[in-house]
N, C-alpha and C positions, 0 to 999 in steps of 0.2 A: 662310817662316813665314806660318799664314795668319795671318790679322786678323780683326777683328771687323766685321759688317756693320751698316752703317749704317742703325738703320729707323727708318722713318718714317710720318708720315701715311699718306701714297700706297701705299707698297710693304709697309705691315705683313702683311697676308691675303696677298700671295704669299712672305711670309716664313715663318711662322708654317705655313702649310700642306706643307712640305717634307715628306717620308717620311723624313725622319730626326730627331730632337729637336730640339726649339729651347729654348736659354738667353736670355730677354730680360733685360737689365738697364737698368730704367729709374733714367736718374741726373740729375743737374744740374750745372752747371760749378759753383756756388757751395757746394755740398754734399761739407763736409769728408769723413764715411765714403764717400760715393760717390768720393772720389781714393782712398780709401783701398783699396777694392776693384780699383780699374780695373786693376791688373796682374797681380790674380788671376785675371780678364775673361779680359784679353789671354793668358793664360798656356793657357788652357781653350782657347782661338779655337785655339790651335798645338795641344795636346795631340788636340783632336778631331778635326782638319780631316780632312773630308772622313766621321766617325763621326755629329757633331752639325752644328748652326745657333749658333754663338754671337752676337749680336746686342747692340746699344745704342740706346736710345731716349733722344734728349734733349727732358725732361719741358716746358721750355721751349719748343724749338721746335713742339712735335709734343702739343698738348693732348688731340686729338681720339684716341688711341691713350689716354693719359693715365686721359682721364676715361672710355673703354670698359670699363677694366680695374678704375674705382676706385681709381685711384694716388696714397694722400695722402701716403705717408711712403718717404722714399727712401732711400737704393738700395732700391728693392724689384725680386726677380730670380723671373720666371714662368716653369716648364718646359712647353713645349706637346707636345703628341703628335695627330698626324693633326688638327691647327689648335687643338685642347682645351687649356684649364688644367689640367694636370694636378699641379705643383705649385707651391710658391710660398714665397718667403725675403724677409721683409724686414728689413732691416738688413746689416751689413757681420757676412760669416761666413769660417771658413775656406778654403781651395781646397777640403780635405778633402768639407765640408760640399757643397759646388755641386758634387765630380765623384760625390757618391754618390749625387745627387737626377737626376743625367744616364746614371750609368747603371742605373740602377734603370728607366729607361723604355729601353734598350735589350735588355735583356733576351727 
């Protein structure tokens, strides 16, 4: 089963830049919707592995990612394409919702 990848500071730009989509989900330990989300996350990291990039950023450790993006309200989940924002969810949505904005850039 895969998982989600841990991004950070350091390894966001060779995250992010992958040839294949990326799901960031920037969340907080203390941020009830972001629990709320987290096993729809998880669920996507399995469902794509190896399609997408699914990813977690914790807003706490990892500011400098944070404030690149403009991240005030969380869970907020960016889909990147060839390193780009291409779209962008904030708040706690369905599974539904995050696999059609992933494959909408696979296409």
């Amino acid at each position: 089963m895969a998982q989600t990848v841990e991004i950070t500071d350091k390894n966001f730009e060779e995250v992010i830049n992958s040839e294949q989509p990326v799901l960031v989900d920037f969340w907080a330990e203390w941020c009830g919707p972001c629990k709320m989300i987290a096993p729809v996350v998880e669920e996507l990291a399995s469902e794509y592995n190896g399609k997408a990039v699914i990813g977690k950023v914790d807003v706490d450790s990892n500011p400098e990612v944070s404030a690149k993006f403009g991240i005030r309200s969380i869970p907020t989940l960016l889909v990147f394409k060839n390193g780009e924002v291409v779209d962008k969810q904030i708040g706690a949505v369905s599974k539904n919702v995050l696999s059609q904005k992933l494959e909408a850039q696979m296409a």
